[in-house]
N, C-alpha and C positions, 0 to 999 in steps of 0.2 A: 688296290693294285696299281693305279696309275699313281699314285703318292712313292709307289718303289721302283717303277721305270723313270720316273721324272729324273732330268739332270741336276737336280738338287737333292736327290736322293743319294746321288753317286759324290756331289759336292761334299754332302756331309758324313758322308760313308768316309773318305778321303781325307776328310780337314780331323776328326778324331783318328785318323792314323795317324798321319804325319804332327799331329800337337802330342799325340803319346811318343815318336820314336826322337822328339826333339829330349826327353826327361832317360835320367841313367836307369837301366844300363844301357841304352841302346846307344846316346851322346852322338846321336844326329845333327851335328851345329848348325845350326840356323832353318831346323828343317818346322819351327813352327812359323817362319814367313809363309810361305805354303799352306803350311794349316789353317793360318787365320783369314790368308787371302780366299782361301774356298770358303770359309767361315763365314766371312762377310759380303761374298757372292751372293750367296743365294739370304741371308738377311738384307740384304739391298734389292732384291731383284723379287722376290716375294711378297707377292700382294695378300694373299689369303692369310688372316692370323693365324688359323688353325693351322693350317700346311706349316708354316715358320716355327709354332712349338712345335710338329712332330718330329719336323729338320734340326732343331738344336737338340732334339732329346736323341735323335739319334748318335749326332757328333760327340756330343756329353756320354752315354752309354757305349759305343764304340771306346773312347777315350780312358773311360775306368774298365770296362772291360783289360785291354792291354797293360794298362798302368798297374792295375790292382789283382791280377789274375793270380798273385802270389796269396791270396784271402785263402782260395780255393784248396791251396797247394798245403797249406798250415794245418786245414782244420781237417779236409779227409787225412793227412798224414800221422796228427798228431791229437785230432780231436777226437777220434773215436766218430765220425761222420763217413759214410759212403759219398762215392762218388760224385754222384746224380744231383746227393742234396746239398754237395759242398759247393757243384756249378752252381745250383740254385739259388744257394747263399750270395753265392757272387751276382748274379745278376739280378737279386733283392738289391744288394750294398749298391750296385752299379745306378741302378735306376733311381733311387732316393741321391744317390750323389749328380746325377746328372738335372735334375731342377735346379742348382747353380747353371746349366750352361742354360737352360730353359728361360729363367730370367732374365741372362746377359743378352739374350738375344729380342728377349722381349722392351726393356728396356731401351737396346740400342734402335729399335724398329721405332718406337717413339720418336727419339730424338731425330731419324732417318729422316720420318715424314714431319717433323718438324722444320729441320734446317739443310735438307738434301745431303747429300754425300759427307759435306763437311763434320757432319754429327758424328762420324767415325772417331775423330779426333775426341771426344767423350768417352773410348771403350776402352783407354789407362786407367782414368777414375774410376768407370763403372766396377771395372775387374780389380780395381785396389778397394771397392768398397767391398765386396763382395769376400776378398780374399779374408779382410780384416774380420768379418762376421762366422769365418769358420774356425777362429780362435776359440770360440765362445759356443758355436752350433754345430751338426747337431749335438745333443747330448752335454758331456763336458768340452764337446771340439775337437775338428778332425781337421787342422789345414796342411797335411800332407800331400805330396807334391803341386804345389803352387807354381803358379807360371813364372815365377821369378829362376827356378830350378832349370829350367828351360834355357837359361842363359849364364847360371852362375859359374858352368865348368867353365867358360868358357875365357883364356886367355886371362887377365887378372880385374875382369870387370865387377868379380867377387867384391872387389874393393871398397865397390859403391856402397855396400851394404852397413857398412862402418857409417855411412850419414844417413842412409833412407833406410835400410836395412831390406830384406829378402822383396817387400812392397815397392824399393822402389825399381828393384829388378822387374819384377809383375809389371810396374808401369810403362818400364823401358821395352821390354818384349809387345807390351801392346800397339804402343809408340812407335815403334819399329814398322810392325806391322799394319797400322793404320795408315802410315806417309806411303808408304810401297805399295798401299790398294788407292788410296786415294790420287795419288800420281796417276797408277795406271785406267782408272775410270776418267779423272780430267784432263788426259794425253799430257801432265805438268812436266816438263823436263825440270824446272825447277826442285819442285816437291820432290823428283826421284832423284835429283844429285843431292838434295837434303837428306834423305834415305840414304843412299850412299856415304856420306860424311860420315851419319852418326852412327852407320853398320865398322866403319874402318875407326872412328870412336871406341868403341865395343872392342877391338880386337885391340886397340893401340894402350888401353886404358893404363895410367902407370899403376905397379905394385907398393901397396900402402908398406911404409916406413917406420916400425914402431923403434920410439929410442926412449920410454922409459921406462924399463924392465928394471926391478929393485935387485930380486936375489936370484942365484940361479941354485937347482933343485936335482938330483938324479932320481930320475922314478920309473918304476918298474912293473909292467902289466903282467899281469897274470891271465893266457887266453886256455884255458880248461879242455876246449874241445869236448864237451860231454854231450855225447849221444841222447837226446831227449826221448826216444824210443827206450833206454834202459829203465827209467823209472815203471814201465809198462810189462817189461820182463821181467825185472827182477825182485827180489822181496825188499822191503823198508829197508832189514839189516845189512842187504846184500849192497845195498843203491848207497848208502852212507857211507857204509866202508871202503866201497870205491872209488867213491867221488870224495871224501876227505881227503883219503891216500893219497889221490892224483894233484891238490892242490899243496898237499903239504911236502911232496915233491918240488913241485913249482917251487914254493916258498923258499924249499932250503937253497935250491939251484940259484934263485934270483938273491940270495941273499948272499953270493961269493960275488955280488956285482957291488954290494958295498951303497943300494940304495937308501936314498930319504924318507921315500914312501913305497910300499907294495900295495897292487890295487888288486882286487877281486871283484871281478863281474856281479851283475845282476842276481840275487839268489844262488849264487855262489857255492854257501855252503848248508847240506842237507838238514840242516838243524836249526834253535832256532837260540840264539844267543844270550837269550835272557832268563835262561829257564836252567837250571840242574842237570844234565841229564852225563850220560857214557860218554854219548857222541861229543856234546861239549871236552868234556872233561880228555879225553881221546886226541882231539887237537890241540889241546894249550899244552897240555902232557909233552909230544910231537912237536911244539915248537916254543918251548917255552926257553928256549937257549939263544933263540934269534932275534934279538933285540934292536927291531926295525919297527915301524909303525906302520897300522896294515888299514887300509878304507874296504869292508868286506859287507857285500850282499848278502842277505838271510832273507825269508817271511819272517814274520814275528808273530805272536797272540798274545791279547791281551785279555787278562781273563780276570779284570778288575771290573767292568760292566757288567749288566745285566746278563748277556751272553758273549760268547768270546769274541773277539774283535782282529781277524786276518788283516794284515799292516807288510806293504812290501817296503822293507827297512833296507837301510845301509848306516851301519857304525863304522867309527872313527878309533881306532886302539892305540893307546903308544907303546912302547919298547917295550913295556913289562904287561900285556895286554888289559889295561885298564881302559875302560870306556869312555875316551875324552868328550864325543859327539854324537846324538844319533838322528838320522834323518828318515822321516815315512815319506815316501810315494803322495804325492799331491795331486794331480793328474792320472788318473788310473783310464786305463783303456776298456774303452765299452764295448761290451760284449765278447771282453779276451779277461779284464780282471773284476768285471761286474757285467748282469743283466741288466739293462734298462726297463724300467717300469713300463709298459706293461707286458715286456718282450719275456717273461718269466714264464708265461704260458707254453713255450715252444721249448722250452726244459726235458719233452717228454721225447721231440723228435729229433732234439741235437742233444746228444750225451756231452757236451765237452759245457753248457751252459750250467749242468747239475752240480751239486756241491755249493760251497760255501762261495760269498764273494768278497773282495779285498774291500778297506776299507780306506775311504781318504786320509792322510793325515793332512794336520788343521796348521801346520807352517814352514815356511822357506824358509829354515835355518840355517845357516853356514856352519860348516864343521872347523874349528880351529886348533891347529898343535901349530907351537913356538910362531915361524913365522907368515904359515900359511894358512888362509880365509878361504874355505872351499866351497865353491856352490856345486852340489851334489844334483847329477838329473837323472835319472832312472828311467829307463828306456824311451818311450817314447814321447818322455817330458821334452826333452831336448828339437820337437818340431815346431814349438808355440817359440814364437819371435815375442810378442810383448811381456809374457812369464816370463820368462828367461833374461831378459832387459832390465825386470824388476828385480829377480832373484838374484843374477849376478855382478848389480850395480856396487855395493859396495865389497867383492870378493876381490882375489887376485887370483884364482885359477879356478877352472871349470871342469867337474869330471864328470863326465856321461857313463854310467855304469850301463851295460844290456847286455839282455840274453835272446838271440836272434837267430837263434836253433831252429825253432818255429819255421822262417822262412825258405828252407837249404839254401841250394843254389839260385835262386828266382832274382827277380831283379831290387826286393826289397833291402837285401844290405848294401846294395849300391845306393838307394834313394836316401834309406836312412844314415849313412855313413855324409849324403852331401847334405845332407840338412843341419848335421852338425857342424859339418866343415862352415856353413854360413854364420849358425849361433857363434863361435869362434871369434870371426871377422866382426861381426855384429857388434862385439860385446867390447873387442879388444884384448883378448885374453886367451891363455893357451889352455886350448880343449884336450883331455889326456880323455880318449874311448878306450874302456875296458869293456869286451864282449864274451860270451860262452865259446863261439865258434867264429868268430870275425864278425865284420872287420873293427880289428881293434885298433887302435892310431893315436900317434902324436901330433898334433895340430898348430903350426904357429897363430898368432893373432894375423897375419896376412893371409891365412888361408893356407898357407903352404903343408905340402904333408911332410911330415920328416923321419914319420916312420909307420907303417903301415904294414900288417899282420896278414897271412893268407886265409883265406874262405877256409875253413875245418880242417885246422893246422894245430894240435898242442904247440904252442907258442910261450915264449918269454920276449917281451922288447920292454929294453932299457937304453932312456935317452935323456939327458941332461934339458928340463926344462928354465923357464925365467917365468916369477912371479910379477903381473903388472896391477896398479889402480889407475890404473888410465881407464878414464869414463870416456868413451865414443862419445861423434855427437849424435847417435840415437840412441844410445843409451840415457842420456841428458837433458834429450828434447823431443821425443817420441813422442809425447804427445802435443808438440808443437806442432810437427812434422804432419800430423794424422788432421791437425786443424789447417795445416796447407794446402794439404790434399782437398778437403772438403772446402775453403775460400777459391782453388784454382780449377775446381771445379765449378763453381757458381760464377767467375767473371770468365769462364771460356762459355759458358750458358748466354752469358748477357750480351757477349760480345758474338757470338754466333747468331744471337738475336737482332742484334742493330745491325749486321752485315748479313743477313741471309738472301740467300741468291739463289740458293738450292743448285 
């Protein structure tokens, strides 16, 4: 009880609000200064260890609570889960994701009583090392909403991310927020006009310039609006003939725009394109007059294995629907397109775990007709910053196919919608999102939008892209950049060593 009346109970209550309303959609600017300055209150001001993780695990768990609460909204809406156990879910996910804050804060406590206050100046690295690790953990990797997100709406400081990429955003938000506590704990006017420079930095930053775009492209998105609830109501025959119908409409409409390429969303179309069937045969039937090249979402099985092998695909067709390309799902989301080992047991008390599960494909292939190299990302591939560096290195355009029905209205296609917008800038390259339900978008390499699709809206946008190979320099030196990180970490270690004054 005296751990929840404590002023560092309310600290950390507070510093996980305000670090969640600074990330979209809420686009609180600058409202994680605040967060991290209560953040770092009470890990500086806390003597007791044990008191300090229960304080970070709060701020950590408050944090994905709000950030993530859209988990909750997916799986009772759409998973066949009640109410009760979809909170529960959430605040499972919430609590295994908040040992990230549980370590930063243990970590910087170290440093704390090591080199006094100044140690704060160490919480950019710590939280770029940390960020870097949820690439790869848990599971296949979850580094969704990152602190760099916190800062990228903001003004064209997007820019940066073209050298440091989304981490070095994470750095600068921590940056930020270390000089502005550390000022106001050593009374430094110095240190807080430095804080000031580099906040009016951030807002002044200029808009990246790309000038070597080879070819320009007209491309055309295909946004479905298909009700995820109807597969649930209606029979197999009923759900196909609908949902083909609805697409082969789009098709014909978008093809009086006289596009390069038509794009089709995430699992797209009810069928599975490599197999004989009506439904195939029903579509190419319906559009076999439209002689445009189409990048179209399906599942796929493969029933060359032992047992069948579920593959979330997307092919490549040109003008006379021949199969130039096809790309599988490499990154598959745990516990939406697979059970994690040993989470297979709770199959009995979450209906939406039952059933079969997707399986990885084994490569990042580019999809190519005439003069476009595509790097293909399927839903929520498109949130890994160093996948995506490797995959889209030698492409010249990047298409995010998803299906984000799942989250309605919540704040998740705004999160996922900016994490693209980064991979974009990151890369150098125009990100074309094609979605079920939104948001779908045309992306320049500066980040800019140039066309952007409403929340569960049947949509068509058609907009004259440019093809680039222009390699960023994180795309080029990414892993120089990650060995910066880790050397600029070690001589601020040495040199807070030889200067400690606490």
């Amino acid at each position: 009880m005296r751990l929840i009346i404590h002023k560092n109970f309310m600290f950390s209550l507070l510093a996980g609000i305000f670090l969640a309303l600074s990330l979209p959609n809420f686009y609180i600017p600058f409202a994680f200064i605040i967060g991290y300055f209560l953040f770092f209150k009470f890990i500086n001001e806390e003597k007791n260890l044990r008191k300090l993780i229960f304080y970070s695990f709060i701020t950590g768990f408050v944090f994905n609570l709000i950030s993530f609460y859209w988990i909750s909204y997916a799986i009772s809406h759409y998973g066949g889960v009640n109410s009760f156990v979809s909170k529960l879910v959430l605040i499972i996910f919430s609590v295994i994701l908040s040992i990230y804050f549980v370590i930063f804060a243990t970590l910087q406590k170290f440093f704390i009583r090591k080199y006094g206050v100044n140690g704060f100046f160490l919480a950019p690295f710590i939280i770029v090392f940390l960020e870097i690790s949820k690439e790869f953990f848990p599971f296949s990797g979850f580094p969704w909403n990152l602190n760099g997100y916190m800062l990228s709406y903001i003004g064209s400081i997007i820019n940066l991310s073209s050298i440091l990429s989304i981490y070095g955003l994470s750095f600068l938000v921590l940056l930020v927020s270390a000089i502005f506590f550390v000022a106001n704990e050593k009374k430094s006017v110095a240190l807080l006009s430095t804080g000031f420079l580099l906040f009016l930095a951030i807002i002044l930053f200029p808009e990246k310039d790309i000038s070597s775009f080879e070819k320009k492209y007209k491309i055309a998105i295909l946004q479905g609006n298909i009700n995820e609830s109807i597969k649930q109501i209606q029979s197999n025959s009923e759900y196909w003939e609908q949902v083909s119908n609805i697409y082969i409409n789009l098709i014909k409409e978008a093809s009086k725009e006289k596009p390069d390429l038509i794009i089709l969303p995430e699992s797209a179309l009810p069928f599975d394109f490599f197999r004989d069937t009506i439904m195939k045969d029903y579509f190419l039937q319906k559009t076999k007059n439209i002689k445009i090249p189409m990048l179209i979402g399906f599942d796929s099985v493969d029933f060359n294995s032992k047992y069948p092998k579920v593959f979330n695909t997307v092919i490549l067709l040109d003008k006379d629907k021949n199969i130039l390309g096809i790309y599988r799902k490499v990154k598959l989301v745990p516990f939406g397109e697979y059970t994690p080992f040993p989470f297979v047991i709770f199959s009995k008390i979450f209906p939406y775990l039952q059933g079969y599960d997707f399986f990885p494909g084994q490569e990042t292939n580019l999809l190519k007709y005439k003069g476009l190299s595509i790097t293909t990302l399927i839903c929520f591939e498109a949130i890994f910053p160093n996948f995506v560096a490797n995959f889209a290195k030698d492409a010249n355009l990047i298409v995010n196919v998803s299906n984000d029905a799942w989250f309605g209205r919540t704040s998740a296609p705004f999160q996922h919608l900016e994490m693209a917008r980064v991979r974009a800038v990151e890369t150098g390259k125009y990100l074309v999102r094609a979605t079920n339900t939104g948001f779908s978008a045309i992306i320049a390499p500066s980040g800019r939008f140039e066309k952007v699709s409403e929340l569960f809206e049947r949509q068509i946008l058609v907009e004259e892209i440019f093809t680039s190979k222009e390699k960023t320099f994180w795309v080029l030196y990414k892993n120089w950049i990650l060995g910066i990180f880790i050397l600029g970490f070690i001589a601020l270690v040495l040199w807070l060593k030889r200067n400690n004054t606490k």
